[in-house]
C-alpha positions, 0 to 999 in steps of 0.5 A: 590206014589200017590198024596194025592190031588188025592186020595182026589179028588177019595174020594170026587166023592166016597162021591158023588156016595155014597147010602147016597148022593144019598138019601140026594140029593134026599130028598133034591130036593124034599123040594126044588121042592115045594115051601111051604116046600123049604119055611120052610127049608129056615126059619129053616136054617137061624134061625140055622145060626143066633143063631150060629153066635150069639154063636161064637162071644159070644152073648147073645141069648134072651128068644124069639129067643130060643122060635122061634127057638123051634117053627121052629124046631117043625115045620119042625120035623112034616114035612115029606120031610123035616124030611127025609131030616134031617134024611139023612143028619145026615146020610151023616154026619155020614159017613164024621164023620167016614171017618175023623177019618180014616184019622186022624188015623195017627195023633192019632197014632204019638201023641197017641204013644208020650203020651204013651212014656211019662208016 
């Protein structure tokens, strides 16, 4: 019997050589190849990452933040590579979405099979 830790291991350099790594990659080393974009994409991150950090300890996000976070998020929607570079994330996001699904089927089923017993 295999290993799950190997298979594991072939199902992440198959997410790696994947069309939608590939593209994601790509859209990726080109925000970062000029410095004005790399710039923008880096301001847009840290802004993500700050507000959902105030989110998970459960702090209050103030008017301002919100109107800053629209204006960036406005901002890098018009720019194209980092568009592209959104769009292919979502993406790559969408395959690991389906992919664990596949993979917690079995769970699904055991307990999905105990509540159907129970009714």
């Amino acid at each position: 019997m295999a290993n799950i830790y190997d298979n594991a291991y072939e199902l992440e350099k198959a997410l790696r050589n994947s069309e939608e790594f590939t593209a994601l990659k790509d859209a990726y080393d080109k925000v970062m190849s000029d410095e004005s974009s790399k710039q923008m994409f880096e301001d847009f991150r840290q802004t993500q990452m700050t507000l959902q950090q105030k989110q998970m300890q459960g702090e209050e996000i103030s008017e301002e933040e919100v109107e800053k976070a629209q204006s960036v998020v406005q901002l890098v929607q018009q720019h194209p590579d980092i568009s592209k570079l959104m769009e292919e994330e979502q993406r790559l996001n969408t395959v690991i979405n389906e992919v664990s699904q596949i993979i917690t089927k079995p769970l699904e089923d055991l307990y999905g099979t105990q509540d159907q017993e129970e009714q």
